[in-house]
C-alpha positions in Angstrom: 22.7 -10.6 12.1 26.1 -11.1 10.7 29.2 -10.9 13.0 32.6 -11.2 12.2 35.5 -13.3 11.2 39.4 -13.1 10.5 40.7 -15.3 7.7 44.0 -14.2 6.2 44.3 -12.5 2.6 45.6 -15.6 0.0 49.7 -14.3 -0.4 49.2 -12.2 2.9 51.2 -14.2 4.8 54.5 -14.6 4.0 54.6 -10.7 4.0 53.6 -10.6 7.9 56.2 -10.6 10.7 56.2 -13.4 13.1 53.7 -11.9 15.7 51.4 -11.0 12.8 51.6 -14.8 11.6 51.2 -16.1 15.9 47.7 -13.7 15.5 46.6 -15.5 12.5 47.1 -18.8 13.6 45.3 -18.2 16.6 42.6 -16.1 15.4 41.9 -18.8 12.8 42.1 -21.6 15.7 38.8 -23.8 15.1 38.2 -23.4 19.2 38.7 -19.3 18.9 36.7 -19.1 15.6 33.6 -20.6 17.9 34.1 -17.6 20.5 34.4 -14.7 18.1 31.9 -16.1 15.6 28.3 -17.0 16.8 26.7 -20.2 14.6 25.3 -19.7 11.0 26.3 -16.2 10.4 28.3 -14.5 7.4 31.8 -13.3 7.6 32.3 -9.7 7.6 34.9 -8.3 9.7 38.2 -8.9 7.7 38.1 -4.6 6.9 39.1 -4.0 10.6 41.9 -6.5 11.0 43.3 -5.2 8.3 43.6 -1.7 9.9 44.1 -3.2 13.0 47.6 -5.2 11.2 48.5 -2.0 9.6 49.1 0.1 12.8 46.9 2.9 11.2 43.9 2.6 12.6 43.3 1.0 16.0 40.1 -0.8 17.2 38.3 1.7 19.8 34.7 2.8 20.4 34.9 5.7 17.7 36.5 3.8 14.9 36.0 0.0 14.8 33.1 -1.7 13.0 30.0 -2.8 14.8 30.5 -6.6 13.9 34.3 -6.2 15.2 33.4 -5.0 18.2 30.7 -7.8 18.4 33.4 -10.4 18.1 36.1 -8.7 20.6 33.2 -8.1 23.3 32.4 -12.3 22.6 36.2 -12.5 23.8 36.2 -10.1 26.5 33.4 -12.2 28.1 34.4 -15.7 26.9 37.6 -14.7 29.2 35.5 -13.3 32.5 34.9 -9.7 31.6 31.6 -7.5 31.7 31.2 -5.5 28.5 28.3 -3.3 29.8 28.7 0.0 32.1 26.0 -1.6 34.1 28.1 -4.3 34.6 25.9 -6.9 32.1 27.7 -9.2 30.0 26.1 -7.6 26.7 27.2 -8.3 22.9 25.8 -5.3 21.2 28.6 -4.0 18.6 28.7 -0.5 20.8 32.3 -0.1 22.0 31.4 2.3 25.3 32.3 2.8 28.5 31.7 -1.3 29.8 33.7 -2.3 27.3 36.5 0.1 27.8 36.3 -0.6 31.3 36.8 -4.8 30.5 39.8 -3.8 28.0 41.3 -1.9 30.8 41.1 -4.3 33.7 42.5 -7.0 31.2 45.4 -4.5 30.2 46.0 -4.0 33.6 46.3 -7.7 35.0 48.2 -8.9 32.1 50.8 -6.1 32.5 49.6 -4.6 29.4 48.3 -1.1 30.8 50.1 2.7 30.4 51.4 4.3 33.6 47.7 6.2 33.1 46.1 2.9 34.2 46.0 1.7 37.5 44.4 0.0 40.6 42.9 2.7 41.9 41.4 4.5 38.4 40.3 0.6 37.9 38.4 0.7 41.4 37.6 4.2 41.5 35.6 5.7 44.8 32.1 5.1 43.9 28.5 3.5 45.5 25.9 1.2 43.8 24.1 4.6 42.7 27.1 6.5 40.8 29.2 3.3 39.9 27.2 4.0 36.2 28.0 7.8 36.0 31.8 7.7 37.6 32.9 5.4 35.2 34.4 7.7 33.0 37.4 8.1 35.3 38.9 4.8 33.9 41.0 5.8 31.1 40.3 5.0 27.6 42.5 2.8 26.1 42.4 0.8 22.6 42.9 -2.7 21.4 46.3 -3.3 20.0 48.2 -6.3 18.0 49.9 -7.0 21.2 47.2 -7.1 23.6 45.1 -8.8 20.9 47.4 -11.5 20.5 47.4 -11.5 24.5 44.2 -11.8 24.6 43.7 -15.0 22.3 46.9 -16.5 24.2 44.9 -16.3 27.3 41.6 -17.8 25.6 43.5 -21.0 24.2 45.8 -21.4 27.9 42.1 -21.4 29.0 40.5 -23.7 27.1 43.5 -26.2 27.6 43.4 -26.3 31.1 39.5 -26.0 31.4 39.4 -22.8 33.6 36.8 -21.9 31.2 32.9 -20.7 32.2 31.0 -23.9 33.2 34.4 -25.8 33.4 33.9 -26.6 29.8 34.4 -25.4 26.5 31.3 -26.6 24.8 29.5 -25.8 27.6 31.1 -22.0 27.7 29.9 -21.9 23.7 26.4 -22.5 24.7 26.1 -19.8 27.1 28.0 -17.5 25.0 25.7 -18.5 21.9 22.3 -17.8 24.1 23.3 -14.6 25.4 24.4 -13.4 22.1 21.0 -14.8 20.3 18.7 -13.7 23.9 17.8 -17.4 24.3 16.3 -17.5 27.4 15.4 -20.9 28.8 11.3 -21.3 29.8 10.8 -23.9 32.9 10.3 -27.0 30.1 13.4 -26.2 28.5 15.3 -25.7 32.5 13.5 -28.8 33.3 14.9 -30.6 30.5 18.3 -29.0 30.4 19.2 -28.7 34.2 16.4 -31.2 36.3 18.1 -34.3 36.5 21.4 -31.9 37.9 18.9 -30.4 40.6 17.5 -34.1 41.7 21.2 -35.1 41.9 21.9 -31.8 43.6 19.4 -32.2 46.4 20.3 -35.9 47.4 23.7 -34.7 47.5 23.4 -32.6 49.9 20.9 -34.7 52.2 23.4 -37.5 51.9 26.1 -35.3 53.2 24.3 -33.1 55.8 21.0 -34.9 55.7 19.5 -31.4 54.4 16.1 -31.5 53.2 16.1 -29.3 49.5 13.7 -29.6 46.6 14.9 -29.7 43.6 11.8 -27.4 42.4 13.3 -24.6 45.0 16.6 -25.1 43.1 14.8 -25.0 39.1 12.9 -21.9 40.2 15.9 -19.8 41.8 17.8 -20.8 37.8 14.5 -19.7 36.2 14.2 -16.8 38.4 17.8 -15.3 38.5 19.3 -16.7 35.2 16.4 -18.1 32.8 18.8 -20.8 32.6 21.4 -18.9 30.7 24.7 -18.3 32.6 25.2 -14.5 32.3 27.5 -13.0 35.2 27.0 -9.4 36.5 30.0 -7.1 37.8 29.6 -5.0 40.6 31.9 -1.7 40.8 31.1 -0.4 44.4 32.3 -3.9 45.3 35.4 -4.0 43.8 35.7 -0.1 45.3 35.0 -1.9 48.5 37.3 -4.6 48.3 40.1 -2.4 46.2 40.9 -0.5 49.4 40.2 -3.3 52.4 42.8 -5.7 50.4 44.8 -3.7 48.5 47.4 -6.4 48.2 44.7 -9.0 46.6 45.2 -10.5 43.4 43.0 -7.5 41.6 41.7 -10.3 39.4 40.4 -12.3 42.4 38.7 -9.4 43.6 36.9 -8.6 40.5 35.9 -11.8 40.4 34.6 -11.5 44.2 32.9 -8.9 43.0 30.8 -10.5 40.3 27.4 -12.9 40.6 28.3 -16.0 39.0 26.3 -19.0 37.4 22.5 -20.6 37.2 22.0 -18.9 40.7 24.2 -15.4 40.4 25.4 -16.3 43.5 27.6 -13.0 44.2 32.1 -14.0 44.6 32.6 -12.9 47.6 30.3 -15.7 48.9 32.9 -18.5 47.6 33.6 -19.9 50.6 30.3 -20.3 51.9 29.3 -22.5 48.9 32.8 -24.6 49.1 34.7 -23.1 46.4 38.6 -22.1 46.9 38.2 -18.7 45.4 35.7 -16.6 43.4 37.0 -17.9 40.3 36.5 -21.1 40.8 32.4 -20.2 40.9 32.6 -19.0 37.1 34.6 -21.9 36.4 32.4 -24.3 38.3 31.1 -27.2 36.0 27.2 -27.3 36.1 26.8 -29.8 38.6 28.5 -27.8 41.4 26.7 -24.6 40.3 23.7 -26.1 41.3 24.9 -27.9 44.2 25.9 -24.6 45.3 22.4 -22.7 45.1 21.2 -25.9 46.9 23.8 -25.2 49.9 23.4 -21.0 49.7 19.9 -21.6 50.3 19.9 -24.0 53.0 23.1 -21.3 54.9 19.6 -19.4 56.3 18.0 -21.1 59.6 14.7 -19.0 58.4 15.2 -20.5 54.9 16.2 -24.2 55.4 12.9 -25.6 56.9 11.2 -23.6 53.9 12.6 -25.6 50.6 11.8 -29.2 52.4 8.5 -28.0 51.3 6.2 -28.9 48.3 3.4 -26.8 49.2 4.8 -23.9 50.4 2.6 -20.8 51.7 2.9 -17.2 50.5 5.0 -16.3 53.2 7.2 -19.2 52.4 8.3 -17.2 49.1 8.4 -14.2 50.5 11.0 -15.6 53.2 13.2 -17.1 50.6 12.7 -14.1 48.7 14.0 -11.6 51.1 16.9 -14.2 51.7 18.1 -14.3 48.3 17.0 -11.0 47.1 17.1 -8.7 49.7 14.9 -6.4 51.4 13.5 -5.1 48.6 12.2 -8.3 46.7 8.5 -7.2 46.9 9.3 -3.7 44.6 9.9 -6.4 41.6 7.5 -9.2 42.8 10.3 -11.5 43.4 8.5 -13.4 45.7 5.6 -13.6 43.0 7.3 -14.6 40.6 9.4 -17.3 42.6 5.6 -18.8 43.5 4.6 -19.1 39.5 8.2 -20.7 38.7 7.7 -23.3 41.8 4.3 -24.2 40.7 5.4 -25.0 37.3 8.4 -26.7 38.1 6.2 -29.1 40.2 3.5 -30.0 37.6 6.2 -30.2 35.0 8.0 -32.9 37.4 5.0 -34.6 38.3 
């Protein structure tokens, strides 16, 4: 599949304005190239930048190129955003509703937004049911040069000061590159990838609270919840929620709070009970405390704590830690099933 990429016309560029050459340069920075462009692909998205420069055409869902919007959805969730009206992180070239909805809130905390465009469209009255349907009430709104060049401003101020997903940059292109390609981890690969992390994890957090975890309970929850690829989720009846109990909030924190973040999609509003200093601080969390942090949200339950000391857990065992990180209704998708076959693999795989 070939995605796009902005290189400037040879003689184009001492005919652009200052701003136009501040784009370029960043656009064409080594670190943004790696967001916008997946590995081994062709360029082919130079058609749209030139309409986009122009002024006579601007990037929205009806007129920008599938590949463009490919790119500018990689940036929207390189930068924290959920590009799907179910609130996925997807990169799949359609400019809809999701990704309107990510422009928008960006707009909106970087001062960029129209009088049109504010909190309240943003978290607009809504339940987990008609989130989906209701979010048509968010205005739409297009991708300019100015909030473009915002936009890769914020990315590079990121990357420089490592509040970046995973606390890393390289790390960030990894997840970035596996959600775009579908790479999903199998146990081996989790094993490989994230098993010494879970050992170190789990004697962590006996040394500090002498709490019992296994690092196979840790592996299967990744397996189970992420398939090792870090791929946050927004919630929009959350945000509702939160919206109108703190309207005074930082309206980035609170879409943050209401996001599941990292291996474990541990939901934002639970920052505090992991020992992070805000919900942002979960999707910027390095690995290593990603992990320690499923470790200590699964030892918070009384029920649940004398459960992952186990390596031969029962049926009812999963089920428990099931209903505890899944909810009531883990047994209509065979959570606790499937948390048994990940455990039982995890443990022949680590001898």
């Amino acid at each position: 599949m070939r995605c796009l990429v902005v290189l400037p016309e040879k003689g184009k560029l001492k005919r652009t304005d200052t701003k136009e050459r501040t784009m370029l340069a960043l656009i064409n920075d080594p670190q943004i190239q790696k967001i916008i462009n997946p590995p081994n692909v062709e360029p082919h998205w130079e058609s749209d930048l030139k309409r986009l420069r122009s002024g006579d055409v601007t990037l929205d869902r009806r007129t920008a190129g599938e590949n463009s919007i490919r790119a500018f959805q990689r940036l929207l969730i390189f930068l924290g955003y959920s590009t799907s009206s179910s609130g996925a992180f997807s990169i799949d070239g359609d400019f809809g509703r999701g990704t309107n909805r990510a422009l928008a809130q960006f707009e909106f905390e970087h001062g960029l937004a129209k009088p049109n465009l504010n909190r309240n469209k943003l978290g607009y009255d809504c339940n987990w049911r008609s989130a989906r349907k209701l979010i048509k009430i968010i205005p739409d709104v297009r991708l300019i040069v100015p909030t473009l060049e915002k936009m890769l401003e914020v990315a590079k101020k990121a990357i420089e000061t490592k509040e970046v997903n995973c606390g890393s940059f390289d790390e960030a292109i990894f997840q970035l590159n596996a959600l775009y390609n579908n790479q999903l981890l199998t146990c081996r690969k989790i094993n490989h990838k994230y098993g010494a992390i879970a050992e170190k994890a789990s004697q962590a957090l006996k040394d500090a609270r002498n709490i019992d975890i296994k690092p196979e309970w840790i592996l299967s929850i990744i397996r189970q919840e992420t398939a090792g690829v870090v791929r946050p989720r927004f919630e929009q009846h959350w945000l509702t929620k939160f919206n109108k109990k703190e309207p005074d909030v930082d309206f980035s924190e609170l879409r943050y709070r209401s996001m599941s973040f990292g291996l474990g999609q541990i939901m934002g509003f639970n920052y505090n009970r992991v020992g992070a200093k805000s919900a942002k601080e979960l999707y910027t969390a390095p690995l290593e405390k990603q992990i320690i942090s499923i470790a200590r949200f699964l030892t918070l339950s009384s029920r649940v704590r004398p459960v992952v000391k186990k390596m031969n857990p029962s049926d009812n065992d999963f089920k428990a830690v099931a209903k505890y990180y899944n909810g009531s209704g883990y047994a209509s998708h065979h959570y606790d099933e499937s948390l048994a076959r990940w455990f039982r693999e995890f443990k022949i795989l680590r001898g």
